[in-house]
C-alpha positions in Angstrom: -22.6 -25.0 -13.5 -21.5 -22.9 -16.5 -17.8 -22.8 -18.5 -15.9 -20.0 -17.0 -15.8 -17.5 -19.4 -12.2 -16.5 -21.7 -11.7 -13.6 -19.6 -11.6 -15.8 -15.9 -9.3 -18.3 -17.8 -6.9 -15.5 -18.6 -7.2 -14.5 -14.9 -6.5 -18.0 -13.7 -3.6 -18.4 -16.0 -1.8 -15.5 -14.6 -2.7 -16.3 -11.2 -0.5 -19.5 -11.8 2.2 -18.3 -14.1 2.7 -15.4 -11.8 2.8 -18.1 -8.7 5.1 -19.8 -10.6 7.3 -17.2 -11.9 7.5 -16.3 -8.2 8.5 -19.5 -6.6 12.4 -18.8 -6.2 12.2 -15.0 -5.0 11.3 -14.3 -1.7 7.9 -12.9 -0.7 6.6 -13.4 -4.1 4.3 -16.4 -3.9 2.6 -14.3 -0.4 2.3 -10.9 -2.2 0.9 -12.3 -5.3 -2.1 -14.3 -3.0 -2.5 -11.6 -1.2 -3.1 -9.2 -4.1 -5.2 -11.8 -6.0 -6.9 -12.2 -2.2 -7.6 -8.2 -2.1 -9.4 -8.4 -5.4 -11.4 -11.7 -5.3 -14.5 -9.7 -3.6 -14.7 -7.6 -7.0 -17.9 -7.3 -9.2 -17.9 -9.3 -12.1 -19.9 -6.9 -13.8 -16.5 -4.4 -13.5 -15.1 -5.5 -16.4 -13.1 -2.2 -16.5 -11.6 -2.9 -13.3 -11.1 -6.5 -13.9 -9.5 -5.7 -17.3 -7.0 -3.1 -15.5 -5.8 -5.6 -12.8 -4.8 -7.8 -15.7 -3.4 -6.0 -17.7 -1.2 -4.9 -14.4 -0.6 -8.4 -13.7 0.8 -9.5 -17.0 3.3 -6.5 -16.5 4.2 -7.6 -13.3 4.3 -11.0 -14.7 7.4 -9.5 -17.3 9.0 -8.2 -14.1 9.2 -11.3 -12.5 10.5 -13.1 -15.5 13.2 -10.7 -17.1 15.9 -11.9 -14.2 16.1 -8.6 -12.2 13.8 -9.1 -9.8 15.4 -10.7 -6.7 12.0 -10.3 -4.1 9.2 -8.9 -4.0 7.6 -6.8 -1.3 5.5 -3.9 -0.6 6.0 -0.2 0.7 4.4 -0.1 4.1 5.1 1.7 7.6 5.3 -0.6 10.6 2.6 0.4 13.7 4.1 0.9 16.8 2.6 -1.2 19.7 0.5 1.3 21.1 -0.5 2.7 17.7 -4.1 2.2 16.7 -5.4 2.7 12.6 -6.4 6.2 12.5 -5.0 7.2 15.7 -4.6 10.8 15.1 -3.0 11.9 18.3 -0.1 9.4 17.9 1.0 10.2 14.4 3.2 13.6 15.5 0.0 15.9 16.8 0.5 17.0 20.2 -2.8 17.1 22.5 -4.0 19.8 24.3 -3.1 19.6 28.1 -5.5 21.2 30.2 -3.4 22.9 32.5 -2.6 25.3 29.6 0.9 24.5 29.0 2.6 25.6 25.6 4.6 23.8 23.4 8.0 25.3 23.2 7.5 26.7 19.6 4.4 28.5 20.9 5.4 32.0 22.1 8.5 31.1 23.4 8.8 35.3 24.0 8.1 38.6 22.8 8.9 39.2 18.6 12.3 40.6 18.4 12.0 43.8 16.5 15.0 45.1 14.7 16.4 48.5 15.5 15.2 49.5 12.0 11.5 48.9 13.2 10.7 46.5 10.5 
């Protein structure tokens, strides 16, 4: 088996420093596996890639260390129960009875005109 090379040292050091510098804030330790999880599958051969994500890391890495950070945690919307990924008709589209009922928006009457025919 061959040495790992300089740059997948670098990219196990952060992996444990940012672990580390995670340990007392909550969700830090999961989001930082997860992230490192949602990478693993990369090329090696994307060194351009590989290069960015570290770069990122050590940033994030400053973060975690300057004292402001209290947690960590990601931006995402909750499913509902019945909501499937990519479920179209559930995300505020209305389907298309087929007894040919309106929505209410949908020529709730005639235009108004205004006496001054505009």
């Amino acid at each position: 088996m061959s040495r790992p090379s300089r740059l997948q040292r670098q990219v196990l050091s952060l992996y444990r420093e940012l672990l580390r510098a995670g340990r007392g804030k909550p969700g830090a330790e999961a989001r930082v596996r997860a992230e490192f999880r949602q990478h693993a599958s990369l090329p090696r051969s994307d060194m351009l890639r590989i290069e960015y994500l570290y770069r990122r890391g050590r940033r994030q890495l400053q973060l975690l260390r300057s004292g402001h950070a209290t947690a960590m945690g990601t931006f995402v919307r909750p499913r509902g129960p019945t909501e499937e990924p990519g479920d179209t008709a559930t995300q505020g589209t209305t389907r298309n009875d087929s007894d040919g009922s309106k929505s209410p928006c949908e020529g709730a009457g005639a235009q108004e005109t205004r006496s001054d025919g505009r």
